[in-house]
C-alpha positions in Angstrom: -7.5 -9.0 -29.3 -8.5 -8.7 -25.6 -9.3 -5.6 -23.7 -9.2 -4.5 -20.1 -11.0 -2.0 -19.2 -10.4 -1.0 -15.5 -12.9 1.3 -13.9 -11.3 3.5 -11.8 -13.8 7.0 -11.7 -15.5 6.5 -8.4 -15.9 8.6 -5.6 -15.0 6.2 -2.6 -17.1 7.8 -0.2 -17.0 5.2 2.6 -12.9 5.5 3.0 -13.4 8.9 3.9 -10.3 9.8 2.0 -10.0 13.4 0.0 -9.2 11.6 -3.1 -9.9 8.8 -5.5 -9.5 5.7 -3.3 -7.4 4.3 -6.2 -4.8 6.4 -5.4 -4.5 5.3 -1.5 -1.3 3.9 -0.4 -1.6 0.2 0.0 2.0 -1.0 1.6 3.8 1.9 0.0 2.6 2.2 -3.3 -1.1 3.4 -5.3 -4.0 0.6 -5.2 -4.3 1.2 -8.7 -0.7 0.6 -9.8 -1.0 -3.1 -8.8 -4.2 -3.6 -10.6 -2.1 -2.2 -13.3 0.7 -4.6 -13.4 -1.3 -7.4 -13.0 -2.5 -6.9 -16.7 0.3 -5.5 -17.8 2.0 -8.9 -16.6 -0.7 -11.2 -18.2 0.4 -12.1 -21.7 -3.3 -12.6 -22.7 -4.3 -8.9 -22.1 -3.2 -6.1 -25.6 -4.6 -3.0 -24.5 -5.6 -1.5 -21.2 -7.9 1.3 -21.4 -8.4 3.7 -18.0 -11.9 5.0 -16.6 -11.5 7.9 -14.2 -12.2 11.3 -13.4 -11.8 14.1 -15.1 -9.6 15.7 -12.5 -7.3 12.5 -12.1 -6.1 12.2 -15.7 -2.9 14.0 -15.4 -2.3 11.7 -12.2 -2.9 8.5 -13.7 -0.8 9.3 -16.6 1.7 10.2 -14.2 1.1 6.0 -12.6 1.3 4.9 -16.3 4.8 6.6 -16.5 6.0 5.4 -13.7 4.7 2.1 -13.5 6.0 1.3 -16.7 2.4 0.5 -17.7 3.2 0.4 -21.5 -0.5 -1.5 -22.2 -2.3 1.7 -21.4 -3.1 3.0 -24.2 -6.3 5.2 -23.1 -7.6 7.0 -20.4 -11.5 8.2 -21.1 -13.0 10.3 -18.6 -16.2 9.0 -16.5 -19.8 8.7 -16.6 -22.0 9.1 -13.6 -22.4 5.5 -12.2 -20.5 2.5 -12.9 -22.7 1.9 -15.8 -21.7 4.9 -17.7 -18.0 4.6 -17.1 -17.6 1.2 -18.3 -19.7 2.6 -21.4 -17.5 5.4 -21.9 -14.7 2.7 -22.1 -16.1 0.3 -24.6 -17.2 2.6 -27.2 -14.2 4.4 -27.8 -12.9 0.7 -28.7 -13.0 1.3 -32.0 -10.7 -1.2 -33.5 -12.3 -3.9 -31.3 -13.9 -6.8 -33.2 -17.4 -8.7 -32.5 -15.6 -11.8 -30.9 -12.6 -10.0 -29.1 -12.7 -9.9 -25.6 -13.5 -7.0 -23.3 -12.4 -7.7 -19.6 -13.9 -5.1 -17.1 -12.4 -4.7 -13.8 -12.7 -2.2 -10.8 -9.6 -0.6 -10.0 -10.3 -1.2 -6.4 -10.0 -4.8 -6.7 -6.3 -4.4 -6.7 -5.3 -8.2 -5.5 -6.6 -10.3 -8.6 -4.0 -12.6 -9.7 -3.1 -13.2 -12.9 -4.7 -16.6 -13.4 -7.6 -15.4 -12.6 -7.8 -12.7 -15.7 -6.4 -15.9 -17.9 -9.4 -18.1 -16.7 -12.3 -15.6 -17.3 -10.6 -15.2 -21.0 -10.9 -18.3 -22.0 -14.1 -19.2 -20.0 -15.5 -15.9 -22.5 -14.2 -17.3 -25.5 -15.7 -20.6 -24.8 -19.1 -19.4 -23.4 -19.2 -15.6 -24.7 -19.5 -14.2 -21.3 -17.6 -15.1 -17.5 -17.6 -13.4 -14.5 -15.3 -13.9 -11.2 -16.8 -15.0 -8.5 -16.2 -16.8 -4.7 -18.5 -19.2 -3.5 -20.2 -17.9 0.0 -19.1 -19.5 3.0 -21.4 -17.8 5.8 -25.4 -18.3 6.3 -27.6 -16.2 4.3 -30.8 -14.7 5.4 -33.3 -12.3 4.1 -34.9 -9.8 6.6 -38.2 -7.4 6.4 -38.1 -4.4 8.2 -35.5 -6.3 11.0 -36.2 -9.6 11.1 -35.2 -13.1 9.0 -37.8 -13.5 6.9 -36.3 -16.7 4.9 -32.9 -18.3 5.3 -31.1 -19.0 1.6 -29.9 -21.3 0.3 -26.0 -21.1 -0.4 -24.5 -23.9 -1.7 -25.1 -22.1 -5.1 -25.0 -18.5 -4.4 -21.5 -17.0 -4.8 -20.5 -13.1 -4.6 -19.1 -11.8 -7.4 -15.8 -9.7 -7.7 -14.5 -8.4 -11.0 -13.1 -9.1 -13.6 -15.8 -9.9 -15.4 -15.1 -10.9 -19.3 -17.5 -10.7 -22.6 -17.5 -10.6 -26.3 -17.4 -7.0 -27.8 -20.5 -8.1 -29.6 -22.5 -9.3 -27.1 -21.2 -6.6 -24.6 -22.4 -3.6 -27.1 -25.4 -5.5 -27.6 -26.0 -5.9 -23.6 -25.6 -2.1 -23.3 -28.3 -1.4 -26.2 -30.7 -3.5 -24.6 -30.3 -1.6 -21.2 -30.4 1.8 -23.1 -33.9 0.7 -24.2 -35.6 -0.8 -21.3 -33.9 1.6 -18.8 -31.8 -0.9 -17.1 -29.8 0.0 -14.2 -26.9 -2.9 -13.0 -24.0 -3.0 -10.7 -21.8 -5.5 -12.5 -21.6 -6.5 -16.2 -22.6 -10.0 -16.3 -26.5 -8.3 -15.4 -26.5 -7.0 -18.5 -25.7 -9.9 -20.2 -28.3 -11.8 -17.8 -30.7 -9.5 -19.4 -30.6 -10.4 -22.7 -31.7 -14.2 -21.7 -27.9 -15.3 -22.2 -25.7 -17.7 -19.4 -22.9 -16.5 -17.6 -20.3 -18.5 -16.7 -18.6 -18.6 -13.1 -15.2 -18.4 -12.8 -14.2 -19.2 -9.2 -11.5 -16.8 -7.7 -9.4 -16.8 -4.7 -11.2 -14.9 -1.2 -8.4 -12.8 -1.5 -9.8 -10.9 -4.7 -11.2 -8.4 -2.8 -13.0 -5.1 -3.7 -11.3 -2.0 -1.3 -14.8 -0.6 0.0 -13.2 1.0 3.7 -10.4 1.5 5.6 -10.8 -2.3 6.8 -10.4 -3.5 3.4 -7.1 -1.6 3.3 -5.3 -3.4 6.0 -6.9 -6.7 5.2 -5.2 -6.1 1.7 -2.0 -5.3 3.2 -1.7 -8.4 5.3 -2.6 -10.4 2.3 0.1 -8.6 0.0 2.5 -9.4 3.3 1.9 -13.1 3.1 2.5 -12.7 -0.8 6.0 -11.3 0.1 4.4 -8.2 -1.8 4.0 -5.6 0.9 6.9 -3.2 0.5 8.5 -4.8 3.9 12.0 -3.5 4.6 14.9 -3.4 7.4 17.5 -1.2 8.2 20.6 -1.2 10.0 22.4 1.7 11.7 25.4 2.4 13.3 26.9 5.7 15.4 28.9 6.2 18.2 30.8 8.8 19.6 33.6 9.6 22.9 32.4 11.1 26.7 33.0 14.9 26.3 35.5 16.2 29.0 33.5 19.4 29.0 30.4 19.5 30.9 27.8 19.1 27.4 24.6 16.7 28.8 24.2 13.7 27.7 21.2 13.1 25.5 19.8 10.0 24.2 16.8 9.2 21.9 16.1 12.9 22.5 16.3 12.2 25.7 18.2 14.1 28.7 20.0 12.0 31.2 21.1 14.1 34.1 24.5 13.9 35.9 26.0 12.5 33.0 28.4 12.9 30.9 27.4 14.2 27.0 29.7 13.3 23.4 32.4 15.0 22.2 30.3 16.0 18.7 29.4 19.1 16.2 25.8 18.2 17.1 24.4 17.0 20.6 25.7 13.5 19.7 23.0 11.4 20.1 23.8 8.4 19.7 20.7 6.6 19.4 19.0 9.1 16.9 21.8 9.3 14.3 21.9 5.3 14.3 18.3 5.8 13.7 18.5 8.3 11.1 20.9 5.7 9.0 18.9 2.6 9.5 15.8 4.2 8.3 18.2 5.4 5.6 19.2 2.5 4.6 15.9 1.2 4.4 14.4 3.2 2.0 18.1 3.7 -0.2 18.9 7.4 1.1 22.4 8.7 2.3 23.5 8.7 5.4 23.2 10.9 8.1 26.9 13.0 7.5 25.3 13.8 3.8 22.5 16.0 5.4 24.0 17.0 9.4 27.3 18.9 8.0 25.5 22.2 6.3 22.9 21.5 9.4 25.8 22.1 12.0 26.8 25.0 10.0 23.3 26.8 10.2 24.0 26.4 13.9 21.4 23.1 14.3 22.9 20.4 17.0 19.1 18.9 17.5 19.3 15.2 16.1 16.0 15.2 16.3 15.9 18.2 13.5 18.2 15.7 11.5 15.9 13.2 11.8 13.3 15.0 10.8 14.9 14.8 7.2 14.5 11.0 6.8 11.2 11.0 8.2 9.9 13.1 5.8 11.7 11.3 3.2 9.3 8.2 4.6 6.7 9.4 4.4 7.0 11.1 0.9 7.4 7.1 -0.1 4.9 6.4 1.8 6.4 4.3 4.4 5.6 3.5 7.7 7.9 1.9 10.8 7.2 -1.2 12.2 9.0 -1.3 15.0 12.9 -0.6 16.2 15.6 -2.6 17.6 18.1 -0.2 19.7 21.4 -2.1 20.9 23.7 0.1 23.1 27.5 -1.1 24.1 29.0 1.2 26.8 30.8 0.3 30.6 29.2 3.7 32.0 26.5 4.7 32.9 24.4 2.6 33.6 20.7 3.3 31.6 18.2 0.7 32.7 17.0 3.1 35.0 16.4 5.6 32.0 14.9 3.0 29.3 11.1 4.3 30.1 12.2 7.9 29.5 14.1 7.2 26.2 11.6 4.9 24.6 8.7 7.7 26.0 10.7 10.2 23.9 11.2 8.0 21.0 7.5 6.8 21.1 6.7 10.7 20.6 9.4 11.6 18.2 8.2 8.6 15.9 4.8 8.4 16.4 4.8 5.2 16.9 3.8 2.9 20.2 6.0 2.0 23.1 5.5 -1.4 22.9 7.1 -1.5 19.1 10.4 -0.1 21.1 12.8 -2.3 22.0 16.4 -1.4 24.1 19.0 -3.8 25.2 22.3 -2.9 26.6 25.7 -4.6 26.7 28.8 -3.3 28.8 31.6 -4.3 26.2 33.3 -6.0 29.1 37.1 -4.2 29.0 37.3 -5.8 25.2 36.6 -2.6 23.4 37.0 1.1 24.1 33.3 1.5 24.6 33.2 -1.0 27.4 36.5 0.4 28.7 34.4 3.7 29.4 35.9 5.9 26.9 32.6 6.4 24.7 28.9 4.5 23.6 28.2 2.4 21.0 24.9 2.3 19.6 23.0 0.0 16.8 19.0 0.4 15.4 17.2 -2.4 13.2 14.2 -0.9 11.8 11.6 -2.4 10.0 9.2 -0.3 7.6 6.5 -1.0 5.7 
């Protein structure tokens, strides 16, 4: 059989985040659940076993659920380094056998592809022990207290990611060893190194990369774009309404325009906000905006913008962010470039997102429909989320 066992029980100290950095969005979803999947997906790995804290058991149960992680078959609380943890994890292996192979991977490495497990099994079996590695492509240079002292040699020196792959035999043999001469490592091929035996390199892609900061996050998420992987979605909405003969303001994108006509509407009838509120919707499979604004209007609310607050919660409880969004208005009357500052000011604040990923264009219908005949506003949004 082959084991995983995927450390996850650090404290992530340099993403200043308030929890495990495992459990950090990365475009929409946990780090960890992809790290997951990839050896749930790999037809070479029988059994995942989990590493973490104490505290996040019940949480990464909860991933395992619903992840559909059906591999995971234990989660073993934590030593205090690296070390210990992957310890903890191999000796409550109890049905694993001298020759089986334990893979050991950081849970922060969520990018490795599955080819990349497959080739550090079988480089074990052949060799007994294989680590992943890139070759370096910058200049190397050793300092003393500031300045170079030698420059290295690269052609041969390669950084090494996880996972990293060893017979059960050797691995528990590794750890003895280390237990008796006091041996302190930060991967698990050292170990091995210190019993006198080889390990072989396993090149990976550049992309395998450890999530140390906030950096590494985005860097992730631009890779898991260009894999079509990043949780990238678009919207459409649609609303419009009829000129009110009363004198109601006319209010768009939370906007006031003065000396203008407002919408015949239970709410303040802006336009631009409930096409908003259904392309974000849309987006993320929610209902549209009638499901939530008719007990609203009976509470007395007519603020679109408190409507809207409903799907952007809903965002970010999914963890989504906006991109950017399209607006497309059709009316004869009135005339609005004048006013597209404002409104994109108001929708830059409402969102939270920049100006510059606001876009308004406006078409006067030209007689053909009843919008451009000047008996109401059309309006359309195309939202992209991430």
């Amino acid at each position: 059989m082959n084991f995983v066992i995927i450390v996850a029980a650090g404290q992530g100290k340099r993403m200043n985040a308030n929890e495990n950095k495992v459990f950090l969005p990365l475009a929409g979803k946990p780090m960890i659940s992809y790290t997951l999947k990839s050896f749930q997906n790999c037809p070479l790995i029988h059994q995942i076993v989990v590493v973490t804290r104490k505290d996040d058991i019940k949480k990464m149960n909860q991933i395992k659920e619903e992840y559909e992680i059906n591999k995971m078959s234990l989660i073993v609380e934590g030593g205090e380094e690296r070390q210990d943890s992957v310890y903890n994890g191999l000796i409550i292996l109890n049905n694993a056998r001298e020759n089986d192979i334990i893979v050991v991977h950081n849970g922060s490495n969520p990018l490795v592809k599955e080819n990349e497990i497959e080739e550090c099994i079988k480089a074990a079996e052949k060799y007994s022990a294989a680590a992943a590695g890139f070759p370096l492509k910058d200049t190397i240079k050793k300092t003393n207290n500031g300045f170079v002292e030698k420059t290295l040699d690269r052609s041969n020196v390669y950084q090494m990611q996880t996972p990293q792959a060893i017979k059960y035999g050797l691995f528990m043999q590794a750890y003895k060893n280390a237990e008796n001469k006091n041996l302190k490592a930060t991967d698990d091929a050292s170990l091995v190194e210190a019993l006198g035996s080889k390990v072989k390199i396993v090149s990976c892609s550049y992309e395998n990369i450890k999530i140390t900061t906030p950096e590494d996050l985005r860097i992730a998420e631009g890779i898991l774009m260009k894999r079509g992987n990043a949780g990238f979605r678009i919207g459409v909405g649609q609303d419009s309404h009829k000129f009110s003969a009363s004198d109601k303001k006319l209010i768009l994108g939370g906007c006031t325009i003065a000396d203008e006509k407002g919408f015949e509407a239970n709410s303040d009838g802006d336009v631009i906000l409930h096409a908003l509120f259904n392309a974000l919707s849309s987006a993320i499979g929610e209902r549209s905006l009638g499901f939530y604004s008719d007990s609203m209007c009976k509470n007395g609310i007519t603020d679109s913008k408190e409507y809207l607050k409903v799907i952007l919660n809903k965002l970010n409880e999914k963890n989504f962010r906006i991109n950017n969004i399209s607006v497309s208005i059709e009316a004869s009357k009135p005339k609005l470039e004048a006013h597209t500052d404002k409104i994109k000011e108001s929708l830059s604040k409402i969102l939270k997102i920049e100006k510059e990923k606001i876009g308004i264009t406006y078409t006067s219908g030209e007689d053909l429909t009843s919008f451009g005949q000047g008996d109401g506003m059309q309006c359309f949004v195309v939202v992209t989320i991430q």
